[in-house]
N, C-alpha and C positions, 0 to 999 in steps of 0.2 A: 504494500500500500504506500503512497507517493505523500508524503506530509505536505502540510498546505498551511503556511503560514496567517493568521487572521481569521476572522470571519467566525460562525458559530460550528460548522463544518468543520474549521480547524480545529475546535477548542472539542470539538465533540472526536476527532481523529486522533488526537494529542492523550486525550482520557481514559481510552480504552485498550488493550493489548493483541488484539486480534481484530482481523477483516471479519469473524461475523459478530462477531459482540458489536462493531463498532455499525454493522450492516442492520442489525437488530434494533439498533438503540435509532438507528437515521428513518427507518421504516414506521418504526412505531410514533415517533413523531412529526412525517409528515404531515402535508395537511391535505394535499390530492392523492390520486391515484401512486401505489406505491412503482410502479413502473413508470410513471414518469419522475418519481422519488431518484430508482436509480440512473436514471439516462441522467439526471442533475450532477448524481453523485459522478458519473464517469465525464461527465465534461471538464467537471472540476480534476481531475486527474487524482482521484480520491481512490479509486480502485478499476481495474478492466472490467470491462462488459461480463464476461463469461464467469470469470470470479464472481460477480457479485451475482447472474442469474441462476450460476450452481449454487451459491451459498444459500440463495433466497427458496433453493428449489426443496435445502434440508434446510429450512428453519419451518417451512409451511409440510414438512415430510411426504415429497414428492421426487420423481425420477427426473433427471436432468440429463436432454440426449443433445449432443453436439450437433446430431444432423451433415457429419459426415459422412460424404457420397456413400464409401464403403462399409458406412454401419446401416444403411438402407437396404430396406428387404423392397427390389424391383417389383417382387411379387403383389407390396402392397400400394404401389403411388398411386395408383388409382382406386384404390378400395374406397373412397368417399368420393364425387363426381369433383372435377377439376374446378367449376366455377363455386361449389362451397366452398372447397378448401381456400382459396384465392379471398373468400367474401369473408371467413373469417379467422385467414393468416394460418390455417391450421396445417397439420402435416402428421398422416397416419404412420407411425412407427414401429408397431407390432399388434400383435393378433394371438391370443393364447386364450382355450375354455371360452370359447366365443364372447371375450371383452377386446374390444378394439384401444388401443393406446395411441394416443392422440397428444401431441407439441403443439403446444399454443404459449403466446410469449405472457400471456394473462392468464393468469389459473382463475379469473376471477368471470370469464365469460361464460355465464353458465348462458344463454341465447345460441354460443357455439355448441356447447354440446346438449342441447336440448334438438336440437335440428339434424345435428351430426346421428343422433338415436333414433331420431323419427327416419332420417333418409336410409341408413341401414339395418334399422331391425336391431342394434345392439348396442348392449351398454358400452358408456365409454369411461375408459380412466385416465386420469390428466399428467400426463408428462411437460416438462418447465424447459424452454428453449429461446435463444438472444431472437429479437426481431430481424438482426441484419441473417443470420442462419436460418430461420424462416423464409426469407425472402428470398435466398441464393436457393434452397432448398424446392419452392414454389417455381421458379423460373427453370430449376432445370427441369422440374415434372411439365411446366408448362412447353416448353421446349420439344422435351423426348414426344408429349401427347400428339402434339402438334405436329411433329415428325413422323411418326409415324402412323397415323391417321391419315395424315394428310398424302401419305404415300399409296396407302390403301386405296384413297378414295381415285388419287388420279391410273392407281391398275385398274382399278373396276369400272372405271370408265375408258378404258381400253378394252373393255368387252374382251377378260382372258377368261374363257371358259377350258375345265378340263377334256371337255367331250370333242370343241372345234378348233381348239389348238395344232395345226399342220406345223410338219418340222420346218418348214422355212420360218413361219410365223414366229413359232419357238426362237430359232435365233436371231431373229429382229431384238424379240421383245428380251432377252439376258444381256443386250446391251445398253436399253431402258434405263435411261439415270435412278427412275423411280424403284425397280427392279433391283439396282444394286445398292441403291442406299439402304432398302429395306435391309436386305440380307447382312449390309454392312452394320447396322442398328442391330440386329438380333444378336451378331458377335460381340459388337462392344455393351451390349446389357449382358449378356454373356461372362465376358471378360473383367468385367466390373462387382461382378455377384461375387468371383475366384471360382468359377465354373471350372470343372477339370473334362465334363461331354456337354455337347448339346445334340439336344436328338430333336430332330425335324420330320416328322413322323404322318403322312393323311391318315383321317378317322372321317370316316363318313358327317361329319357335323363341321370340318375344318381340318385346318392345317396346324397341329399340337405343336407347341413349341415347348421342351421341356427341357431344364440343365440340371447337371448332378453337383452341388456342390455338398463338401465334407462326405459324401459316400451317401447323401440324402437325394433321388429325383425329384424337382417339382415342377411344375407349371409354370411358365413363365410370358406365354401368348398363347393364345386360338385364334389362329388369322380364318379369314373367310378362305371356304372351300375351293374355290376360282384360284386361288393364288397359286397351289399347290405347286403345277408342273414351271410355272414361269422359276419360283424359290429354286426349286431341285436344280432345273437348268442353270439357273446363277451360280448355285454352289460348285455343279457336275464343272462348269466353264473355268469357276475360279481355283479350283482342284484340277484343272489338267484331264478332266475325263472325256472318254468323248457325247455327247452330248447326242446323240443319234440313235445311243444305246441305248434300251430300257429294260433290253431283259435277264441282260446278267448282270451280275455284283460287278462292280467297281472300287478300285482303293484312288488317292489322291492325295495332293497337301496343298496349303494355301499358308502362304507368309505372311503374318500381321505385323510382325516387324525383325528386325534382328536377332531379339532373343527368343520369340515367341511363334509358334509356328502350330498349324493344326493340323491333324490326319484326320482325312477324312474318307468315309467308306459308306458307298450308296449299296442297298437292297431292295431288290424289286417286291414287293408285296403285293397282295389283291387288290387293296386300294390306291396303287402307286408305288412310287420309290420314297422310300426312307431313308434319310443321311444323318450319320453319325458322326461329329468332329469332334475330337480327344484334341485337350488342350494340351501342347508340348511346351513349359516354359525350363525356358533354360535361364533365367535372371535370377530367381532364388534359389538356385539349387547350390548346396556347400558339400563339397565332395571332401569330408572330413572324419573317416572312423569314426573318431572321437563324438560326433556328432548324428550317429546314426542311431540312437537310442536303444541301441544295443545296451544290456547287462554288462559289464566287467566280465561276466565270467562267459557269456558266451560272444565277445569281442577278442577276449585271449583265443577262445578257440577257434572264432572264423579267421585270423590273421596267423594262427600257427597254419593252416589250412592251407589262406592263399600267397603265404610266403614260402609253402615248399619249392624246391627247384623243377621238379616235376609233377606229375599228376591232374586229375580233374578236382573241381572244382565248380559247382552249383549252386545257382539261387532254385528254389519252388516257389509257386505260388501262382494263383490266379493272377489272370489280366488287370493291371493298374492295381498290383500290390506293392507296388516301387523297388522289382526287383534290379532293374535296370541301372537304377539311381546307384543300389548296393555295388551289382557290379564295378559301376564305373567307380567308386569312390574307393576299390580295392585297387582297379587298376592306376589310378593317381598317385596310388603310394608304394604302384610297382614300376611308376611311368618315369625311370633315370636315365640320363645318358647313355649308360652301359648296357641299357636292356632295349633290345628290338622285338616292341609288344605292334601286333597286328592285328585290326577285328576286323569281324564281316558282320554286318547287320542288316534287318531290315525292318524299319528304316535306321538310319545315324540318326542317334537322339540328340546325342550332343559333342562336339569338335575337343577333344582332347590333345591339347598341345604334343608335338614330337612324338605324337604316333601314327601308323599308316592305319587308314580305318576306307575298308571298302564297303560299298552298299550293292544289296541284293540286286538281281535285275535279269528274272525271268526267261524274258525276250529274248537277252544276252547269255542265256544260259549260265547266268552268273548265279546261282544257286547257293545255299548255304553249304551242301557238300563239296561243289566243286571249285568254290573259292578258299574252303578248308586245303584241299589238295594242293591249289595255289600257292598258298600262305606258307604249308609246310615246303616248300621250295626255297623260301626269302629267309632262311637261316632266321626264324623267328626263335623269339625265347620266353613269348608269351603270347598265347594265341585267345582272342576272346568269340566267342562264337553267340551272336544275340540269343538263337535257341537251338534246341537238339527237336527238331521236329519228327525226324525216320531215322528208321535203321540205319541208313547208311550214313546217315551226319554222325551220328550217335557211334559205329564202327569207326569213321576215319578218329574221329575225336580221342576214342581210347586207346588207335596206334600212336593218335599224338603223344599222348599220355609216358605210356611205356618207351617209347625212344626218346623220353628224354625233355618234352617243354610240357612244360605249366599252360592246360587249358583251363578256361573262365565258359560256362556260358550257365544257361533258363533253362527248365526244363519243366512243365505241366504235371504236379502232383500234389497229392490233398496234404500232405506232411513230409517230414525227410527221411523218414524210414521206409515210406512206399516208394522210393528211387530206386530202392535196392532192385525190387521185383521188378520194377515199371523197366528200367534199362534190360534185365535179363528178359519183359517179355520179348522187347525191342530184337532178341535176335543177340545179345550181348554176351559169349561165354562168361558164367561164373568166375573160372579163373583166370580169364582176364581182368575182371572189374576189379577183382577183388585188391591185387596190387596197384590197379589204374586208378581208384576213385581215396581221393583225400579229405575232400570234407563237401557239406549239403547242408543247406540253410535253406529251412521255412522260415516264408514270412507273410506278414497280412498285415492290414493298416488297418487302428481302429477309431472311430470318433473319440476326439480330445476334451474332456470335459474344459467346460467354458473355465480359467482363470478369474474371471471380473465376478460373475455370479458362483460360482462353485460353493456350496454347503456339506455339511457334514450329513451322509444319509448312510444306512444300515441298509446294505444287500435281504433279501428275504432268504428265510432256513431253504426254500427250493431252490434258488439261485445258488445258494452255498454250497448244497448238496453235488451240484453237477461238478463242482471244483474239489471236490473229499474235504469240505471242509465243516468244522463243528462249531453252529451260531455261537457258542458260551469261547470257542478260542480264536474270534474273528477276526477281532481286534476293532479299533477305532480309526483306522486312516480312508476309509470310504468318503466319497463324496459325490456331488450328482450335481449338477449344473442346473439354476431355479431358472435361469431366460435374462437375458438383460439386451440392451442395443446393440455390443459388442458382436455381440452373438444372434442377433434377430430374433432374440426371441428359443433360438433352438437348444439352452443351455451346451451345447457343443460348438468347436471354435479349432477346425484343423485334424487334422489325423497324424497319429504316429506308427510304428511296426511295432510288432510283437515278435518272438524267434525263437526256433529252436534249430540248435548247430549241430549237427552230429561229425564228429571230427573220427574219421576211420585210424584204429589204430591196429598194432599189428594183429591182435587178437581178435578184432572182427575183421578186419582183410583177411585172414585166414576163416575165417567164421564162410563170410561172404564165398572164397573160394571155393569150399566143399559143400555151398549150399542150406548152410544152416537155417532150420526154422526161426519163426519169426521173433516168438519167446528168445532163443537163444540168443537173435540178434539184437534185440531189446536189450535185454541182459547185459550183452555185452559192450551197445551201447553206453549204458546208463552211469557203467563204469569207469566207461572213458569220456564221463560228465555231461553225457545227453541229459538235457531235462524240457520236456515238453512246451510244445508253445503255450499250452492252456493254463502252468505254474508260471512261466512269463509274464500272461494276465495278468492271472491275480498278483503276481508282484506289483504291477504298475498300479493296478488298483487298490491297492494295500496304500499305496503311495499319492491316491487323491487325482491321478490323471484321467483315468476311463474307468467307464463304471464295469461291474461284470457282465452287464445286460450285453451290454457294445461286444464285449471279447467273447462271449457264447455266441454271437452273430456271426461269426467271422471265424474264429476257429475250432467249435466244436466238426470233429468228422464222424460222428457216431448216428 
């Protein structure tokens, strides 16, 4: 707070020891409305705007939301019609047990939310926010509305219907300003949510627009029906596909900028084509061990793993379980001058300095197997393979192995002990693997309970049960995310992994060689300090990060 020589303001800033004592005492002694109270207060340079309408917002014990872009849930800027919100400065913020939460810079308008109730059918509860954050907040929804309506309206007066659309027609209209600005708007509400898919999907009612962010899909537009083939052709064009096609699958990408890039992959359905684009950012990503929330103890054993001089070396795990990320953040800290590390991928996720990294390419007969064959040609000394799809990737992979370099790659399994079988069903002799394979990491990514809102909650005895645990030794580090702006409302805010390393030592290499049952392989696992992704959970959850609900989503395989 800025001291102010003079005046009654002064002598009232000078008296007290704190911005809300002194914000209390200035409040209460107005004599008009206390919001023109503070704008008094901040001209005089008495205290900031936002200090004092946080402060004001706990002394009347109410929520205070910044109204940053990224703490808005897109879902909601139109959940009240755009000319109330405008009439009375308001801005919908969350939606939780059908109460609408609602920033208004006057907690004191109850005419707003009398109307606000009538026009939606739902109660509303009052969140405290600056007028200038209102206003910026109003103008971009008035903006976005207005753009994209108004894009709508000038397609549908281009008379695009899905039934009279001819292919010439079609590519007139994917060069349509209106056309591509739409599609350009769905990406960046997309981009702006921290969407990691957006699915563009026809439904007989419309054209769904739906993005997944933190591992949740929702709703995010219903365009009109009409739109459908014009969007897909936008995408099919801006993705490199050919646009003529409709009956088979297509893959693609489209660059939004330097670090950011999107795959994308059209399927034909009954109703049309459907485009999927996975968000590729390569701007946040920290290729840091240290930093992959990995345990201590299964960090020591995925690094004694992929520091051997030879052998395999695997991630598991479903699609966008951030196996790739793990990978690369091993090879970064295999990636020295002295080592010639080589991938094949498809596609290159991300450009790692002083290595040779080739991409898949069909056409080119450039395959994952026979760019493997390649690779072992250029005296590599680390070979990263994105995935082991067949037999035959999966065979050169383990000659790599045995002659002598360190392969990295993916491999599609529910855990890391069904690697064992899954490669032997592949066609992979036993005693082969059994000296070729070094270590195998499951992983899964689970909702982050929210930080800002997070509380202390008690998992239920059924929940407990599924982890062997006894409610009276559960202990006290649980917590559960209540919703806050932060978070939208979803008390979750980001996703972390979960893991289990299984690091092959000589006793199950030899185990593996002759075939051993699964018990025995367990066993001998466990020895050499396997411990399940599902005790990972609950670690993290013992620990206040994710609840156990989240980690039975994602890694129960029973």
């Amino acid at each position: 707070m800025v001291n102010v020589d003079g005046g009654p303001l002064g002598a009232l800033a000078a008296s007290v020891d704190d911005d809300r004592t002194f914000l209390a005492a200035a409040l209460k002694d107005c004599s008009g409305s206390e919001s023109a109270a503070i704008e008094g207060l901040v001209a005089k340079g008495l205290i900031t705007r936002e200090r004092a309408y946080r402060l004001w917002a706990e002394l009347l014990g109410l929520d205070f939301h910044s109204l940053a872009d990224h703490t808005l849930d897109p879902r909601l800027r139109h959940r009240i019609p755009l000319d109330l919100a405008l009439r009375h400065n308001a801005v919908v913020v969350g939606e939780e047990d059908g109460v609408l939460t609602v920033a208004l810079q006057n907690p004191f308008e109850l005419l707003a939310v009398d109307e606000i109730q009538e026009v939606t059918g739902m109660p509303v509860a009052i969140a405290l926010a600056t007028p200038k954050s209102i206003a910026t907040a109003l103008e971009r929804m008035q903006r976005g509305s207005t753009g994209i309506e108004g894009l709508i309206q000038r397609l549908q007066k281009s008379e695009i219907d899905n039934r009279n659309v001819d292919a010439d027609r079609l590519r007139t209209l994917v060069g349509d300003d209106a056309v591509i600005q739409l599609v350009d708007h769905l990406i960046d509400e997309a981009m702006s949510a921290r969407a990691s898919d957006i699915h563009v999907e026809p439904q007989r009612d419309g054209l769904r627009v739906r993005i997944r962010v933190d591992g949740d899909l929702d709703t995010l537009y219903t365009l009109p029906v009409g739109l459908q083939r014009a969007v897909i052709a936008r995408i099919k064009v801006a993705s490199g596909m050919d646009i003529g096609e409709s009956r088979k699958p297509q893959d693609g990408r489209i660059a939004v900028s330097e670090k950011v890039e999107l795959r994308v992959s059209v399927l034909p359905s009954v109703l049309g084509e459907k485009a999927v684009m996975r968000v590729l950012d390569r701007s946040g990503i920290t290729l840091d061990p240290d930093k992959l929330g990995m345990s201590q103890h299964n960090l020591q054993l995925f690094r004694r793993g992929f520091t051997c001089p030879n052998g395999i070396v695997l991630l598991t795990g479903p699609t966008g379980s951030g196996k790739t990320t793990t990978l690369y953040t091993a090879m970064s800290e295999l990636n020295q001058p002295d080592v010639n590390l080589i991938t094949v991928e498809d596609p290159v996720e991300y450009e790692l300095a002083g290595t040779t990294q080739v991409q898949v390419d069909v056409k080119a007969e450039r395959t994952f197997a026979n760019a493997l064959r390649a690779i072992l040609r250029q005296d590599p000394d680390v070979c990263m393979v994105g995935e082991i799809r067949d037999a035959e990737t999966a065979s050169i992979a383990v000659q790599a192995a045995l002659t002598g370099h360190l392969v990295l790659s993916t491999l599609h399994t529910n855990d890391a002990l069904s690697t064992i079988h899954r490669l032997c069903d592949m066609g992979i002799a036993s005693y082969l693997l059994g000296p070729a394979l070094r270590c195998v990491v499951g992983q899964r990514l689970v909702s982050q309970i929210c930080p800002d809102c997070a509380k202390p909650a008690q998992p239920s005895a059924a929940v407990l049960a599924e982890f062997g645990v006894d409610p009276d030794q559960a202990g006290d580090g649980f917590r559960q995310g209540t919703g806050c702006q932060n978070c939208r409302g979803r008390g979750r805010r980001g996703r972390l992994a979960i893991h289990e390393v299984l690091y092959v030592t000589p006793a199950l290499a030899s185990a593996i060689s002759r075939r051993a049952g699964e018990a025995e392989l367990e066993q001998l696992a466990v020895a050499g300090g396997y411990v399940r992704m599902m005790a990972d959970g609950l670690d993290k959850a013992r620990r206040g990060l994710v609840t156990l609900e989240d980690v039975l989503a994602v890694a129960r395989t029973e």
